[in-house]
ROGU-565130 format. One line per field, with one value per atom (N, C-alpha, C, CB): atom name; x, y, z. Coordinates in steps of 0.05 Angstrom, whole numbers, plus 32768, in hexadecimal, padded with zeros to 4 digits. Atoms other than C-alpha are relative to their C-alpha. Glycine has a CB too. Example, Ala and Ser with C-alpha at 12.3 -4.5 7.8 and 13.67 -1.06 7.14 Angstrom:
% ROGU-565130
atom	N, CA, C, CB, N, CA, C, CB
c1	8012, 80F6, 8012, 7FEC, 7FF0, 8111, 7FF1, 8009
c2	7FE8, 7FA6, 8018, 8001, 7FE8, 7FEB, 8016, 8009
c3	8000, 809C, 8000, 8019, 7FFF, 808F, 800E, 7FE3
***
This chain:
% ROGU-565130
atom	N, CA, C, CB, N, CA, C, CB, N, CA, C, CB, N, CA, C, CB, N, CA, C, CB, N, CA, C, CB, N, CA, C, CB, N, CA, C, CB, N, CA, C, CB, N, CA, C, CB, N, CA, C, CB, N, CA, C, CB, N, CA, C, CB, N, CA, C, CB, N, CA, C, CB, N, CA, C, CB, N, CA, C, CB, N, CA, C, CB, N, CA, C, CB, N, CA, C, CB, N, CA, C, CB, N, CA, C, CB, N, CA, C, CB, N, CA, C, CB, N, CA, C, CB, N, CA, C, CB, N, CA, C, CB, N, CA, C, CB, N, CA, C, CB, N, CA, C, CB, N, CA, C, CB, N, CA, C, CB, N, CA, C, CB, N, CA, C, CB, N, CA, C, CB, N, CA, C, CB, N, CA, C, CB, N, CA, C, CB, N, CA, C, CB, N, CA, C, CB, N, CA, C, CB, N, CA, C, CB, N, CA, C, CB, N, CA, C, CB, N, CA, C, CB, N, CA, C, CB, N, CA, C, CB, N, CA, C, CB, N, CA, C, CB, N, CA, C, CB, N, CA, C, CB, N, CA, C, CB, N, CA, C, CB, N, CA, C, CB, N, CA, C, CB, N, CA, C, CB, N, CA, C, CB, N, CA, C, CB, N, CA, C, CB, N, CA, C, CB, N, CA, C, CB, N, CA, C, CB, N, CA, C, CB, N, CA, C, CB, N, CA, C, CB, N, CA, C, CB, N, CA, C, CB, N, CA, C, CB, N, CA, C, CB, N, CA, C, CB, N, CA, C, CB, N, CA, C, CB, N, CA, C, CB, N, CA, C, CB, N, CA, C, CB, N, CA, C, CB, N, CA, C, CB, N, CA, C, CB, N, CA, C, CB, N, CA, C, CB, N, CA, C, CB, N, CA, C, CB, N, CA, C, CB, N, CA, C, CB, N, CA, C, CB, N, CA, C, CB, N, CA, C, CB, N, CA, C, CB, N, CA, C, CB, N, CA, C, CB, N, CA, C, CB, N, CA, C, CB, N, CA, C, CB, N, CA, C, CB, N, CA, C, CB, N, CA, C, CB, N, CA, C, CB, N, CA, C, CB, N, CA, C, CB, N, CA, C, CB, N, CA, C, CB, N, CA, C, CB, N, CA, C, CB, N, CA, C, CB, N, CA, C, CB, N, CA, C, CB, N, CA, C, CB, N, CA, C, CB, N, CA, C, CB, N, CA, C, CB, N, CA, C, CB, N, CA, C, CB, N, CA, C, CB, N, CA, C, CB, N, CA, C, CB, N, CA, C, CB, N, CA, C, CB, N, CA, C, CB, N, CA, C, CB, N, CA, C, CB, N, CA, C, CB, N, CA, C, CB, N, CA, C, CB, N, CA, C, CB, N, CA, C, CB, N, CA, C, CB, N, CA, C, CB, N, CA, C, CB, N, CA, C, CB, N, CA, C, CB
c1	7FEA, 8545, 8008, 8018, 7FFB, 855B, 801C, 7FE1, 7FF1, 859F, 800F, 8017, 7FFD, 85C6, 8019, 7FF5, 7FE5, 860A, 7FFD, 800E, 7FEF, 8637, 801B, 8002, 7FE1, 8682, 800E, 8006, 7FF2, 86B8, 8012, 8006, 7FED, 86E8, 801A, 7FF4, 7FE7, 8735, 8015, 8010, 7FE6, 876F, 8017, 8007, 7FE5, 87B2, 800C, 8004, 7FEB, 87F1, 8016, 800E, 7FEF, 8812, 7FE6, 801D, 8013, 87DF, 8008, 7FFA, 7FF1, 880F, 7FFE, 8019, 7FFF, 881A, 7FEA, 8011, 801B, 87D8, 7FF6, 7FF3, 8011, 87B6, 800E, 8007, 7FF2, 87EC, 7FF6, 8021, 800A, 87D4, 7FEB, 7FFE, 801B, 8793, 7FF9, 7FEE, 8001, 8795, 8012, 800C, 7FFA, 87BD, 7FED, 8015, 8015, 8783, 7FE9, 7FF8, 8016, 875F, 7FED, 7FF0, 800D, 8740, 8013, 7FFE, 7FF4, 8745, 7FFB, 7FF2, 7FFB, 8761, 8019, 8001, 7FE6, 8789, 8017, 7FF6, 7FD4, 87DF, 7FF3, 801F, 8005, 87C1, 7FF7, 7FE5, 800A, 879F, 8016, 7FE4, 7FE6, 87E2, 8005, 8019, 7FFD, 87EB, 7FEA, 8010, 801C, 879F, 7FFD, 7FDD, 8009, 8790, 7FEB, 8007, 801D, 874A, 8002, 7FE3, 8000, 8742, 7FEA, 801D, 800E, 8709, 8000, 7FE9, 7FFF, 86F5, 7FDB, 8020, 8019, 86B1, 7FFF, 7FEE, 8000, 86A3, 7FE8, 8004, 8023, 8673, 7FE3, 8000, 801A, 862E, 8003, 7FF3, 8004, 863F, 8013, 7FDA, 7FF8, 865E, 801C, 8005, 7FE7, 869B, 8013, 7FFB, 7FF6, 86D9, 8013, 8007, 7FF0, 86FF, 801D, 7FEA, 7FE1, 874E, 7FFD, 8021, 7FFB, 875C, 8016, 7FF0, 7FE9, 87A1, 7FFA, 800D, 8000, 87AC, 8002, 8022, 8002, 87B9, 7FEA, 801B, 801B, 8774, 7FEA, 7FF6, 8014, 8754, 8006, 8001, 7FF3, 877D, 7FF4, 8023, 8005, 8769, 7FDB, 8008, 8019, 871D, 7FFC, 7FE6, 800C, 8722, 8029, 7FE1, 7FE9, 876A, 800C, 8002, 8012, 8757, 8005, 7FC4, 8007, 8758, 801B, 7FEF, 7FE2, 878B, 7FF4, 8019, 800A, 878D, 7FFE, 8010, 8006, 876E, 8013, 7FE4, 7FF4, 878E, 7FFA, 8001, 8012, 8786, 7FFD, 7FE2, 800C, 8765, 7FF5, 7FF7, 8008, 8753, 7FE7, 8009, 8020, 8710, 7FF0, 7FFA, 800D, 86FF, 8013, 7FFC, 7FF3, 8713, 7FF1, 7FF2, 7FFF, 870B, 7FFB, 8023, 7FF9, 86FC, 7FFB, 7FF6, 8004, 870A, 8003, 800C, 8002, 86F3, 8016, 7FE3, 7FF0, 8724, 7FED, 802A, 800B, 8714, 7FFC, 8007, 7FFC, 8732, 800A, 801A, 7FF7, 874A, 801D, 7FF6, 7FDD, 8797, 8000, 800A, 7FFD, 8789, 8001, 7FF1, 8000, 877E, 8021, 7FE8, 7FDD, 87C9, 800E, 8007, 7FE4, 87EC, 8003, 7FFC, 8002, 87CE, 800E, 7FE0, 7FF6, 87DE, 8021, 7FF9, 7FEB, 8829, 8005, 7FFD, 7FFA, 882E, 8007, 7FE0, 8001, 881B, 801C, 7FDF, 7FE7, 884B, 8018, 8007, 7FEF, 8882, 8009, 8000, 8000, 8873, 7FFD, 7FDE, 7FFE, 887B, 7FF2, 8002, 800F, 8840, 7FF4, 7FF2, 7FFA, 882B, 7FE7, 8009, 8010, 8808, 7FF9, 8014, 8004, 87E1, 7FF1, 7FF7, 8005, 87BE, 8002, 7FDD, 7FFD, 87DE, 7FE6, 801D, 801D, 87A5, 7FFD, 7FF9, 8000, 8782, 7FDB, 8006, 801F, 873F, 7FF1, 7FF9, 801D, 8706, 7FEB, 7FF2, 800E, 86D4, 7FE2, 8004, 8014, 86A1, 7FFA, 8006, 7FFF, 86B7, 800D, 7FEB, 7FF0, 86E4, 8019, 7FFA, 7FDB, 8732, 8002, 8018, 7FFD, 8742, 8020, 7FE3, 7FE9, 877F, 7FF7, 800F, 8002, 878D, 801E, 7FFF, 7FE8, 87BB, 8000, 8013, 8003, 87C2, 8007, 8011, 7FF7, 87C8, 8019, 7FE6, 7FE6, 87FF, 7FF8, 8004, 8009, 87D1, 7FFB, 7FE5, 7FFB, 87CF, 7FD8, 800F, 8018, 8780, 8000, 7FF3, 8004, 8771, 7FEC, 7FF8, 8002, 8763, 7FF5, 801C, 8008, 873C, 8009, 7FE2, 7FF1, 8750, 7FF0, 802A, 800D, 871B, 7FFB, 7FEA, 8016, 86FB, 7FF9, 800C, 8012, 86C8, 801D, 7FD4, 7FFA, 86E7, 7FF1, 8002, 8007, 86D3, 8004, 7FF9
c2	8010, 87E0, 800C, 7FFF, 7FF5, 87E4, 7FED, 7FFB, 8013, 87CC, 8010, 7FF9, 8002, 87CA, 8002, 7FE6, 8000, 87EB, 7FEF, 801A, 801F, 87AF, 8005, 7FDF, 8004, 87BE, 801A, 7FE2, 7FF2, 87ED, 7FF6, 8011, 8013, 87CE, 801F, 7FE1, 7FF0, 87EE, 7FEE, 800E, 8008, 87E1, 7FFE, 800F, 8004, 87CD, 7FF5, 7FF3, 8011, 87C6, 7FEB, 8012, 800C, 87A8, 7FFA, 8017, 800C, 877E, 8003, 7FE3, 8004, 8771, 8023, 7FF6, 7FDD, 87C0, 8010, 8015, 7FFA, 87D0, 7FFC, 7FF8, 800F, 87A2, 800F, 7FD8, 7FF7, 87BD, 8019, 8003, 7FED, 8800, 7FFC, 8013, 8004, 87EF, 7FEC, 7FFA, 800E, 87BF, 8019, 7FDF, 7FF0, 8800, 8010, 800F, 7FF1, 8824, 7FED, 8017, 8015, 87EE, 7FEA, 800D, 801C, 87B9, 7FEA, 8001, 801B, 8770, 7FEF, 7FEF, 800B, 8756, 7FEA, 8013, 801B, 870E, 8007, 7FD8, 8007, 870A, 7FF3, 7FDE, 800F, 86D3, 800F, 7FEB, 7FFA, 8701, 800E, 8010, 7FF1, 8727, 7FF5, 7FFF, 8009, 86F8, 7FF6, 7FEC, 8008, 86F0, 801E, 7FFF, 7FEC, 8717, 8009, 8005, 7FF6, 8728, 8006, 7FE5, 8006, 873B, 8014, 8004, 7FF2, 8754, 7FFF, 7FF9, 8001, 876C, 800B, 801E, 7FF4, 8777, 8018, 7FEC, 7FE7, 87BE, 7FFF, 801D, 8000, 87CC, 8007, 8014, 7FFC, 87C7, 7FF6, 801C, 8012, 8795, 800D, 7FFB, 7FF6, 87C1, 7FEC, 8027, 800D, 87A1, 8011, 7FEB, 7FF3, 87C1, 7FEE, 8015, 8016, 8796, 800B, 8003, 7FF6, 879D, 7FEB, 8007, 800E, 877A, 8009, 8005, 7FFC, 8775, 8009, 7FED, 7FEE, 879E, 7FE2, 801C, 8019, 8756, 7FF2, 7FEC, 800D, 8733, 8016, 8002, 7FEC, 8776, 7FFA, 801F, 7FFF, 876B, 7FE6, 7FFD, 801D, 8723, 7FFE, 7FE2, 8000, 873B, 8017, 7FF4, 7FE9, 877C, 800C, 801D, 7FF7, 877C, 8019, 7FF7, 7FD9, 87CA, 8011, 7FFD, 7FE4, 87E5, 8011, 7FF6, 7FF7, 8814, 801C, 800C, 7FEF, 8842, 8017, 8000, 7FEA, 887F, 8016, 800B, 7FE6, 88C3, 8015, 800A, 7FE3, 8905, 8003, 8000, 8004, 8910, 7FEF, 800B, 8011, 88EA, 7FFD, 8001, 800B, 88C6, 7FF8, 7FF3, 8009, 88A9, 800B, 7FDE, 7FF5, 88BC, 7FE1, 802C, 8020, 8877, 8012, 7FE6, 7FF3, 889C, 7FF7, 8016, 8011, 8885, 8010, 7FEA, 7FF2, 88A1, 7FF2, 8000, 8011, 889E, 800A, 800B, 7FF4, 88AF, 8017, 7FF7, 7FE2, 88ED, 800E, 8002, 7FF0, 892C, 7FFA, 801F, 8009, 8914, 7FE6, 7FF5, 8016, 88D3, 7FF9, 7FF6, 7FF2, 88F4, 8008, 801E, 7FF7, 8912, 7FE6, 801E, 8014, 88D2, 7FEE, 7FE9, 8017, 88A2, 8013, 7FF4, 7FF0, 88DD, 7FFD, 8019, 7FFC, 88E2, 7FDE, 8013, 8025, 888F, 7FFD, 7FE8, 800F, 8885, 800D, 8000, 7FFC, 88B7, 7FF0, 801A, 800D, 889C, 7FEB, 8000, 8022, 8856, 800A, 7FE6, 8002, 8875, 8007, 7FED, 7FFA, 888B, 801B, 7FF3, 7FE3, 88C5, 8019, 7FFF, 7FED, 8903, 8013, 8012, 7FE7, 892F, 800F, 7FFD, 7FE1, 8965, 7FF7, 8011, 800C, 8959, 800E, 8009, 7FF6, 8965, 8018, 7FF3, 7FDC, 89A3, 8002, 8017, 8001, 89B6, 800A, 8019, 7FFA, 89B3, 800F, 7FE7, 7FF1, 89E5, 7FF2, 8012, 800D, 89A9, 7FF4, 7FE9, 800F, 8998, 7FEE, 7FF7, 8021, 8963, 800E, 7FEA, 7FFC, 895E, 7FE9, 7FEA, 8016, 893F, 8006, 8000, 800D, 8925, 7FF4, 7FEE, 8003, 8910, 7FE8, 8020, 8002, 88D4, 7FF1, 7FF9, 8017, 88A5, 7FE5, 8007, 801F, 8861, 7FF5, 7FEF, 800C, 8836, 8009, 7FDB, 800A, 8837, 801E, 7FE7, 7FE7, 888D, 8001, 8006, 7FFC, 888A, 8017, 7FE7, 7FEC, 88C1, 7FF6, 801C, 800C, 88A6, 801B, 7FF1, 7FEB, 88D8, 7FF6, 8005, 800F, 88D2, 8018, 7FFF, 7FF2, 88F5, 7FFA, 8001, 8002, 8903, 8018, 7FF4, 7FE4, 8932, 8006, 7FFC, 7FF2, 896E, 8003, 8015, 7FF6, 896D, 8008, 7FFA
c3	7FF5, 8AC0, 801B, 7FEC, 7FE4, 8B09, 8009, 8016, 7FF9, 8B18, 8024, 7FE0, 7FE0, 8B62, 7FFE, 8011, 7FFD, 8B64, 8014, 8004, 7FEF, 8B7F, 8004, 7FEB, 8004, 8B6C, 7FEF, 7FF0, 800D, 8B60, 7FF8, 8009, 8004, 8B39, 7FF6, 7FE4, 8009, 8B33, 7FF1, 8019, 800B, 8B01, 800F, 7FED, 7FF4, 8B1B, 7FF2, 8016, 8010, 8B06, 800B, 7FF2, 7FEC, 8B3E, 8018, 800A, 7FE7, 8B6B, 8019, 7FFF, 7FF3, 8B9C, 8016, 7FED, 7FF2, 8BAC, 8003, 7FF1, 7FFE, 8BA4, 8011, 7FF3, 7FE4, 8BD3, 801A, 8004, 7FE2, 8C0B, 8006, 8002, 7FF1, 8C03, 800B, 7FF5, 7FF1, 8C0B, 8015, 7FED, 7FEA, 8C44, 800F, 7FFF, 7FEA, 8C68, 8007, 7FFE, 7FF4, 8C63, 8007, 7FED, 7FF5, 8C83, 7FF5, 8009, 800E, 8C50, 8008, 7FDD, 8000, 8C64, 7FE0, 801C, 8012, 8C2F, 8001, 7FF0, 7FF7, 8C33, 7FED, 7FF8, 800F, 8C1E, 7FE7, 8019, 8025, 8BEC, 7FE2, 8000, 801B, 8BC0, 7FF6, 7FFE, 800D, 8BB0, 7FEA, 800E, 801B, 8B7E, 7FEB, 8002, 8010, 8B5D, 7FE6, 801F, 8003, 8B28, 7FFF, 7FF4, 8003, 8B39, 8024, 7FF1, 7FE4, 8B87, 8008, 8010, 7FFA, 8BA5, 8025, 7FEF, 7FDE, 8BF3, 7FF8, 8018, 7FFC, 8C07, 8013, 8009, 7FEE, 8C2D, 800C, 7FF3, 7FF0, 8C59, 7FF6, 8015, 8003, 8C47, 7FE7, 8005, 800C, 8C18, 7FD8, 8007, 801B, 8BD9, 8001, 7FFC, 8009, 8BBA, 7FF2, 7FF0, 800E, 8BA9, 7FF7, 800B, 8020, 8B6D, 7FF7, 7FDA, 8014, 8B57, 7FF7, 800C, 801A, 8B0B, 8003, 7FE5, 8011, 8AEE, 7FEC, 7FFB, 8021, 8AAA, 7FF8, 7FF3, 8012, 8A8B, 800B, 8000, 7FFD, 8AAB, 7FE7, 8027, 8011, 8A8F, 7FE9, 8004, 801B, 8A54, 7FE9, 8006, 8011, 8A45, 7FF3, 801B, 8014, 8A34, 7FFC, 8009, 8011, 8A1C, 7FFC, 8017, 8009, 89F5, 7FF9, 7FF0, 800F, 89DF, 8023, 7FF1, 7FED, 8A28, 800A, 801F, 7FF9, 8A3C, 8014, 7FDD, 7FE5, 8A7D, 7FFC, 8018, 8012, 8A7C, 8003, 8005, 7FFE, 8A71, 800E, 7FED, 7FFE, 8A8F, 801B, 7FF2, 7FEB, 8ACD, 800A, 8002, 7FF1, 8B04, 8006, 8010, 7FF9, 8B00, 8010, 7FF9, 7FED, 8B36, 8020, 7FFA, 7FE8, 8B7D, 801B, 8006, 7FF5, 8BBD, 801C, 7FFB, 7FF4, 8BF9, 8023, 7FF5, 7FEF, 8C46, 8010, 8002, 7FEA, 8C89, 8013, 800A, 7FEF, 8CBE, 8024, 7FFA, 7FE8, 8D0B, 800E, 800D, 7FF5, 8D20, 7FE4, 801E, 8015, 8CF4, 8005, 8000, 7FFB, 8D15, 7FED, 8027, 8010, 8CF7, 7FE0, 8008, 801B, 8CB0, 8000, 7FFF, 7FFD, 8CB6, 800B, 801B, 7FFE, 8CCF, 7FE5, 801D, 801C, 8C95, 7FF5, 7FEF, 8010, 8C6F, 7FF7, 800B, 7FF3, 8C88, 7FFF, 801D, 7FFC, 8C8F, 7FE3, 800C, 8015, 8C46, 7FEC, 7FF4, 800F, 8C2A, 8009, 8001, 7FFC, 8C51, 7FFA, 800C, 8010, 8C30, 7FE2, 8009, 801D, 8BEC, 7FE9, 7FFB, 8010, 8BD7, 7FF8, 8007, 8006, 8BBB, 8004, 7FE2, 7FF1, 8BDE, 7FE2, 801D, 8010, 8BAD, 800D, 7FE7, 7FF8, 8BE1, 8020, 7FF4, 7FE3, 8C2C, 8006, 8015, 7FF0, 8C60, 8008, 8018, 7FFD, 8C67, 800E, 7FD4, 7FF6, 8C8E, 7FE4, 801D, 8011, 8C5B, 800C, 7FF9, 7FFC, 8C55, 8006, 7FED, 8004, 8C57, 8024, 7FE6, 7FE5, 8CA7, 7FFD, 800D, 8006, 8C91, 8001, 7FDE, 8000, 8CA3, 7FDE, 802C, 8012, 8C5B, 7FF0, 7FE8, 800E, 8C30, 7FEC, 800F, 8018, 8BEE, 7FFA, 7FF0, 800B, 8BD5, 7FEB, 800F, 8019, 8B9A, 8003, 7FE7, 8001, 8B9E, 7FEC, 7FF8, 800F, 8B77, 7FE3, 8004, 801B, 8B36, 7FFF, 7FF9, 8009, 8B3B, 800D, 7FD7, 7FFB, 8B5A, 8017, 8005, 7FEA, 8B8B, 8011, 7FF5, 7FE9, 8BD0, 800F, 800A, 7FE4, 8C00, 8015, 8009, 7FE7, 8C44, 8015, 7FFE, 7FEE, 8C78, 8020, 7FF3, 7FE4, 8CBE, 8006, 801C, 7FFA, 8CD0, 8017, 8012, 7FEB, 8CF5, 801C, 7FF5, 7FE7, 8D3D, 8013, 8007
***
């Protein structure tokens, strides 16, 4: 069998606040889908990244419930400069959201950041050091 990653799909519990983060960090994503519960964006080179409502998810698998524990997946977005890593950084808290490792030079050459989205996902937030 040979199949063709296509789509990352994420839970949400609030579409609405969801989508906003992610259209600050640059996905076009239309006002209308705020109220859909299924919304997808295509990314470059064609992958798809998917937010569900807990009640869409809910309506074919009554049994699912969000996971516990540590954070599973991590979403991760280049920015331009290593300054531009520290403003998103600095922007997004200020809108409420929540910083779990402010920016720090990585030992990899990367200025990077850490934050969670509405639904608690851990968001990278990079640019090569140059």
């Amino acid at each position: 069998m040979r199949a063709r990653f296509d789509m990352i799909g994420l839970v949400v519990e609030d579409m609405a606040r969801s989508l906003a983060f992610y259209r600050r960090l640059g996905l076009d994503i239309p006002a209308e889908a705020d109220a859909q519960p299924h919304v997808e964006a295509e990314l470059p080179g064609g992958l798809r990244l998917a937010w569900d409502t807990v009640e869409i998810i809910r309506s074919f698998d009554p049994d699912w419930r969000p996971p516990v524990g540590g954070h599973r997946i991590a979403l991760a977005f280049r920015l331009a400069t290593p300054s531009d890593v520290d403003a998103a950084y600095d922007e997004l808290l200020a809108e409420g959201h929540k910083g779990h490792k402010a920016p720090w030079d990585a030992p990899w050459s990367q200025r990077y950041a850490i934050v969670h989205d509405p639904d608690g996902n851990a968001v990278d937030l990079f640019s090569p050091n140059s």
